[in-house]
C-alpha positions in Angstrom: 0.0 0.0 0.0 2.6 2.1 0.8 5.1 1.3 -2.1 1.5 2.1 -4.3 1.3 5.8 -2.6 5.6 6.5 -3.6 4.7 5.7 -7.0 2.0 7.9 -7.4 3.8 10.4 -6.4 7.0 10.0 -8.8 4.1 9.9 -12.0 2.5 13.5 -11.0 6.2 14.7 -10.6 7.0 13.3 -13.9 3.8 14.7 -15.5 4.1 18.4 -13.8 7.8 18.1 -15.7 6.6 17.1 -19.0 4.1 19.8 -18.8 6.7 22.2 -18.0 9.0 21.3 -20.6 5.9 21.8 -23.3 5.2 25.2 -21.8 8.6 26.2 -22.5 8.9 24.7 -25.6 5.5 26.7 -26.5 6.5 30.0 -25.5 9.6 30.5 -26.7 8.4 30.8 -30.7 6.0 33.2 -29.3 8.6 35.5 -28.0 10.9 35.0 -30.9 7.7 36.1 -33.3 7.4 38.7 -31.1 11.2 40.4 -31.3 10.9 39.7 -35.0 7.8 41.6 -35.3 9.1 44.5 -33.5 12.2 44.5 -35.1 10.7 44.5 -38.5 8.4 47.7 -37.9 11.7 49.8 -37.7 12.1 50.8 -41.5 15.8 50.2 -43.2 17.5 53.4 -44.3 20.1 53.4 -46.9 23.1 55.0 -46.1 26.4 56.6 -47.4 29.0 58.0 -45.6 30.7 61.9 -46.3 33.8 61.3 -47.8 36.5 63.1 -49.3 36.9 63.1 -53.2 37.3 64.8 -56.3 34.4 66.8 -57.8 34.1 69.2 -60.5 31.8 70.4 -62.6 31.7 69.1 -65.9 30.8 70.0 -69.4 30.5 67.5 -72.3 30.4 69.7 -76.1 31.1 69.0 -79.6 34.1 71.2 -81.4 35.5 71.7 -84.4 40.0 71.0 -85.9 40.7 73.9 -87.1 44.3 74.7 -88.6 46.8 76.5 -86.6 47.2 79.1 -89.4 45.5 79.5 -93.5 46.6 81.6 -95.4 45.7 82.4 -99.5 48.4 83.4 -101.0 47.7 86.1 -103.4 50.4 88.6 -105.9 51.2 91.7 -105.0 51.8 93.0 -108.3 49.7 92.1 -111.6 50.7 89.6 -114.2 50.4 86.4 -115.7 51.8 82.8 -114.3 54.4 82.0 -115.8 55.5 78.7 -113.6 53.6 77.1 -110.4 55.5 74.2 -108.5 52.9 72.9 -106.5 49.3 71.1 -106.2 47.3 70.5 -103.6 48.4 67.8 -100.7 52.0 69.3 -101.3 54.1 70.1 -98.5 55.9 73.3 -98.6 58.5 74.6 -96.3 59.2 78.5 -95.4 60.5 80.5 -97.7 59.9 77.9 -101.0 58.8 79.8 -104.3 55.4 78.1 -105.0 54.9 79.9 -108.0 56.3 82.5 -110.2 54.7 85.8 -112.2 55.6 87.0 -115.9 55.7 91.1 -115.4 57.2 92.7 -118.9 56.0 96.1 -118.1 57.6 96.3 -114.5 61.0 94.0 -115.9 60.9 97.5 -118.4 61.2 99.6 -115.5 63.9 98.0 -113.5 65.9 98.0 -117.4 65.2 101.8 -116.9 66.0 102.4 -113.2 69.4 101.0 -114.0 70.3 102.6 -116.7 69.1 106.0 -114.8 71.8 104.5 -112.3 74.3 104.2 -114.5 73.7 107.8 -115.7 74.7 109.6 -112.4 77.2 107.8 -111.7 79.3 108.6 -114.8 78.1 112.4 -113.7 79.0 111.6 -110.4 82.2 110.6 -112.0 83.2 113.6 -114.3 82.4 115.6 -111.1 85.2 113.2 -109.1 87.8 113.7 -111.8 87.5 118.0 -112.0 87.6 117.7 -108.7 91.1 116.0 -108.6 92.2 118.2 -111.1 91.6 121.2 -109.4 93.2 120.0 -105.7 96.5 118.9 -108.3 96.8 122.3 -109.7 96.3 124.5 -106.6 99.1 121.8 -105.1 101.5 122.9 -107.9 100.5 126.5 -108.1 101.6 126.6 -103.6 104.8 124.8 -104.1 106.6 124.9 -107.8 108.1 121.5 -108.1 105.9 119.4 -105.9 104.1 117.6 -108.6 105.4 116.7 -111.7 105.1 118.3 -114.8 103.9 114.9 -116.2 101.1 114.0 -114.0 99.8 117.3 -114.1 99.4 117.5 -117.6 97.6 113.7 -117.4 95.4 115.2 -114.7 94.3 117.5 -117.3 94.2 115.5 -120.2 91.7 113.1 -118.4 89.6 116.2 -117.3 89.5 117.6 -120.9 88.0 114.1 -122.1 85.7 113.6 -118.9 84.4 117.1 -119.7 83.6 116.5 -123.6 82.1 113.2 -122.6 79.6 114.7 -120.4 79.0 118.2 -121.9 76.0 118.8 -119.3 77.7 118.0 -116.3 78.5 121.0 -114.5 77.1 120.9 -111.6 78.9 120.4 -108.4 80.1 116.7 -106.9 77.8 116.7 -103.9 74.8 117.4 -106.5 76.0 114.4 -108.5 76.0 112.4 -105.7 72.4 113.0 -104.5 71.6 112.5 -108.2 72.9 109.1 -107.8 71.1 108.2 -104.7 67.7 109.4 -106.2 68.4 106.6 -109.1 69.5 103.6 -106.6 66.5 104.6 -104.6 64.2 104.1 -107.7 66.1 100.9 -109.3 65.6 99.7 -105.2 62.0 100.2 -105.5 61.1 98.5 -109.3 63.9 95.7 -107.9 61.6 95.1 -104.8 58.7 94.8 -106.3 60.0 92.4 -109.2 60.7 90.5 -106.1 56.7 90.5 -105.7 56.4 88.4 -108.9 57.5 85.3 -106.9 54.8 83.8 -105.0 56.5 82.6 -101.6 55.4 80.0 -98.4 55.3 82.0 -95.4 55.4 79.1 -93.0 55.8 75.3 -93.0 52.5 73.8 -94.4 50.2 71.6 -97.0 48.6 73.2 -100.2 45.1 73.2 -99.6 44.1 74.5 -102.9 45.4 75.6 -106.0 43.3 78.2 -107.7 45.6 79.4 -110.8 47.3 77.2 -113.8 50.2 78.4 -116.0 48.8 81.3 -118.0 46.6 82.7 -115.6 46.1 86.5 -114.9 46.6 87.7 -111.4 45.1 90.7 -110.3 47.4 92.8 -107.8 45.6 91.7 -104.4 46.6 95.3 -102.8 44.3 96.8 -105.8 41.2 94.5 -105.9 39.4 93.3 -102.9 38.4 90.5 -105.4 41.4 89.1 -106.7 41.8 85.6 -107.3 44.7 84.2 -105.0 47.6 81.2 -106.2 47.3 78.7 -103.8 45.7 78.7 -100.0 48.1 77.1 -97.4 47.7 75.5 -93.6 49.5 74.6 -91.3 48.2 71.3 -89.5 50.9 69.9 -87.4 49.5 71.9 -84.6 45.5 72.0 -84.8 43.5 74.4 -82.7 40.2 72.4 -81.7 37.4 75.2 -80.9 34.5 74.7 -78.8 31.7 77.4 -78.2 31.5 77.2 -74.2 27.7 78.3 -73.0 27.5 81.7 -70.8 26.2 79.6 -67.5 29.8 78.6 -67.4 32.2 80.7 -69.4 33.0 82.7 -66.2 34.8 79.4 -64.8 36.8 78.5 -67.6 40.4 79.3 -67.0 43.9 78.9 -69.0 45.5 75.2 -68.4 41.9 73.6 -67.2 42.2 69.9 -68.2 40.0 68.1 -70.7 39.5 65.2 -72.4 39.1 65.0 -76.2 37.3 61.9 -78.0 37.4 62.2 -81.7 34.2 61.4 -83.5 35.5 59.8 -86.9 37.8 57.4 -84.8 37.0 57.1 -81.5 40.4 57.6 -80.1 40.9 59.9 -76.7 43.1 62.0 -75.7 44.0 64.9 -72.6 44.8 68.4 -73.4 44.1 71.8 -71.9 42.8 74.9 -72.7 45.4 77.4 -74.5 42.7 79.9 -74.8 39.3 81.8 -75.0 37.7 85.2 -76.3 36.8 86.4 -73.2 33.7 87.6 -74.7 30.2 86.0 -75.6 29.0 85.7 -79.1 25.8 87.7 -79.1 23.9 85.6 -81.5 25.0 82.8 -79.7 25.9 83.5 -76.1 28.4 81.5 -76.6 32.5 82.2 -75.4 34.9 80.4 -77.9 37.7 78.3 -76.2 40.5 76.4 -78.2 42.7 73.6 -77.2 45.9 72.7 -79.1 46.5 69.7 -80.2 49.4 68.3 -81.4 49.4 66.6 -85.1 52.7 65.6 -86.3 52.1 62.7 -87.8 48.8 64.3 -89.3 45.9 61.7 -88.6 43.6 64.5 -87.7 42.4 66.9 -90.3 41.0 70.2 -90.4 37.4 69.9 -90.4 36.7 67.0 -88.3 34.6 66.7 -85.5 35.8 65.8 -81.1 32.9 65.2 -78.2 35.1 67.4 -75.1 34.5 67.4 -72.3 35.4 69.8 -69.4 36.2 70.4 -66.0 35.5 73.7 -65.1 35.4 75.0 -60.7 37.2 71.8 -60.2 37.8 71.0 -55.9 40.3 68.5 -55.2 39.5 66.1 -52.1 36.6 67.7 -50.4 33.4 66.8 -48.6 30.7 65.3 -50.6 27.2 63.4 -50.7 25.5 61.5 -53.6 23.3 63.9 -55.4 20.3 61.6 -54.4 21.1 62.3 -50.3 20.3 66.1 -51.1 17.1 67.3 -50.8 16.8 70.9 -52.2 13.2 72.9 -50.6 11.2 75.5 -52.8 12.9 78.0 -50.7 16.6 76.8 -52.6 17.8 75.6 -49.5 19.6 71.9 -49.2 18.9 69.8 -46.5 20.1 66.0 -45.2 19.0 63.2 -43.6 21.9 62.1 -40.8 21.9 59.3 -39.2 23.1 59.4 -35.6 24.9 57.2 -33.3 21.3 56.1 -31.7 20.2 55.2 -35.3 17.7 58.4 -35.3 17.6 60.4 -38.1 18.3 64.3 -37.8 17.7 66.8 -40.5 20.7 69.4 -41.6 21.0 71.9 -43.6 23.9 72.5 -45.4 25.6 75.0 -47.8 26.4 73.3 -51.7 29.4 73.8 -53.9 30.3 72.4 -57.3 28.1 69.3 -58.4 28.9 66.8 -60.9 26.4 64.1 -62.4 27.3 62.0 -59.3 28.5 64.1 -56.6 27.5 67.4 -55.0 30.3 69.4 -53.0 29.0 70.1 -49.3 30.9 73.2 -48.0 29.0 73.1 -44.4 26.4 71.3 -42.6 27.9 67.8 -42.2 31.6 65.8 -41.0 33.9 63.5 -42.8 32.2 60.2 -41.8 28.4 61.1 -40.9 26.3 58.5 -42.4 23.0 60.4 -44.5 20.3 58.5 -46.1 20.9 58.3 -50.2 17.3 57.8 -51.5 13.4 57.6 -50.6 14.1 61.0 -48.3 10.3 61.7 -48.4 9.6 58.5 -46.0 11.6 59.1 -42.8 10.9 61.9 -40.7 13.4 64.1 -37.8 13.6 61.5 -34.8 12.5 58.5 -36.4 14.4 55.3 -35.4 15.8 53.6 -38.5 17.9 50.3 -39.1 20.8 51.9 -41.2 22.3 49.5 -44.2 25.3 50.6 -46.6 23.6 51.6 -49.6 25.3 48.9 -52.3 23.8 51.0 -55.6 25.1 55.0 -54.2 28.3 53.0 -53.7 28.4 51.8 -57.2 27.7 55.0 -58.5 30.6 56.9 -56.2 33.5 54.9 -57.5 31.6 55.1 -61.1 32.1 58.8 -60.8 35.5 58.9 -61.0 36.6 61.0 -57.7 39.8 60.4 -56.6 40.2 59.7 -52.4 
């Protein structure tokens, strides 16, 4: 009877254990659903952190190869063609006679200036010999003796003929003389401009067109506005490549700003910088032309082709920035932020913008190097709200995509 009680009691023991271990079994799922469900009603925020990189503003514009000089080549003086040594896709060096003029009427007048030199100087001569004379007899005339009887009377024999050769030359020496310089001066000018008859490269170059043959006449180009030139000329082993630079921006270009240069026709790319710019806006076009030079010795660009260029213009090496989708910008123009704290709340900043690229926008003020702000969906968090913050993957993408430099 009493061995029946003991074992009585051990089954209600065992019984009250089982039913404890259930309970426990039972509850814990509940509490885990229940830390699950309140964990899952705190919204994820995607978040970047404020770095430091590389930003600048950025402008992306077709432009045009121009030559670094063109020139047509046109005479100074009137006449016909009476050689031409090149054609077009010749190269020609400085100084090299591309073609040459036939000019009877001005080869007349250089036959004339020099015979007109020739003339004073055989007055100018006769003048020289009286003169001689005359310094020989005084000579004799101050001291009997001192020159001889026989060079004397040569003196004067030569004077005699000098003064029947030139029967009108009585005038004194230093007339002659000016008389001469009068005649060089003229055969100078007629000789100069039979120069003008050759047609001459002024720089290094390729013939870009020949307009003239042999037997063509040339109009003076000083005389007539409409002349037809010889030969046009560019030089193309240094291109300028132009690009018309909108007014929103003009202001911040600047001498030596980098750019990039993808050529249409071939796709090839290249750096260069900018040499230079008007300084003024095209009125028509409100446009401010900027040129690059571009190097071309081996010639595989031409003048006339086409290059996409892009440039950085109010460039900021290693400063603050956010992904342009973490700025929120108010009717008002200001730029606010939403900061995630160190309790995982969010707080709302305002800060002061700089220079923005596609990617990136420059923060001057408002937020530190490190402070984690939400990069999208800004509209569905609110000032306080507790958020789970989770390294955005996609803004990250996008910030090394963009190019800035840590």
């Amino acid at each position: 009877m009493k061995n029946m009680k003991v074992l009585r009691i051990l089954m209600i023991a065992v019984a009250i254990a089982a039913l404890a271990i259930v309970l426990v079994v039972v509850s814990r799922p509940k509490r885990s659903g229940a830390v699950a469900e309140a964990s899952s009603s705190i919204p994820v925020a995607a978040t970047v952190a404020v770095e430091r990189v590389s930003v600048a503003n950025t402008l992306s514009i077709a432009g045009e190869f121009l030559p670094w000089q063109e020139v047509e080549l046109h005479g100074k003086v009137a006449g016909y063609i009476k050689k031409i040594n090149v054609d077009i896709g010749d190269h020609v060096h400085t100084g090299q006679t591309l073609a040459v003029l036939e000019v009877p009427e001005l080869n007349a007048q250089v036959a004339g200036a020099a015979a007109g030199v020739m003339h004073s100087r055989a007055e100018a001569g006769h003048a020289s010999l009286h003169a001689a004379y005359d310094r020989l007899r005084q000579a004799s005339q101050a001291r009997p003796g001192l020159i001889a009887e026989q060079e004397l009377d040569d003196s004067y024999a030569k004077d005699r003929t000098s003064d029947a050769q030139v029967e009108a030359a009585k005038s004194a020496l230093s007339a002659a003389l000016q008389q001469l310089q009068v005649s060089k001066a003229a055969h100078q000018q007629v000789t100069v401009m039979q120069d003008y008859s050759h047609i001459i490269a002024p720089f290094d170059g390729i013939v870009t067109f020949r307009y003239a043959d042999t037997g063509a006449l040339i109009q003076a180009g000083t005389s007539n506005a409409s002349s037809m030139p010889v030969v046009k000329i560019a030089q193309v082993n240094v291109l300028r490549l132009r690009i018309p630079v909108p007014e929103s921006i003009a202001a911040g270009v600047r001498v030596g700003d980098a750019v990039e240069v993808r050529v249409q026709a071939s796709g090839e790319k290249f750096p260069g910088t900018v040499a230079r710019f008007t300084g003024s806006l095209d009125r028509s076009t409100r446009t401010m032309q900027v040129e690059i030079d571009v190097p071309n010795k081996d010639y595989r660009l031409s003048p006339g082709m086409f290059a996409d260029v892009t440039l950085d213009v109010q460039s900021r090496p290693n400063t603050l920035t956010v992904p342009v989708t973490a700025l929120h910008r108010g009717n008002a123009g200001a730029a606010t932020v939403l900061v995630v704290d160190s309790s995982n709340r969010v707080e709302q900043r305002t800060v002061q913008t700089g220079v923005e690229d596609p990617n990136r926008v420059e923060i001057i003020s408002g937020v530190n190097e490190g402070d984690r702000v939400i990069a999208g969906n800004l509209d569905a968090y609110q000032p306080g709200e507790l958020v789970q913050p989770k390294p955005s993957r996609m803004a990250n993408a996008q910030w090394a995509n963009g190019g800035g430099d840590k």
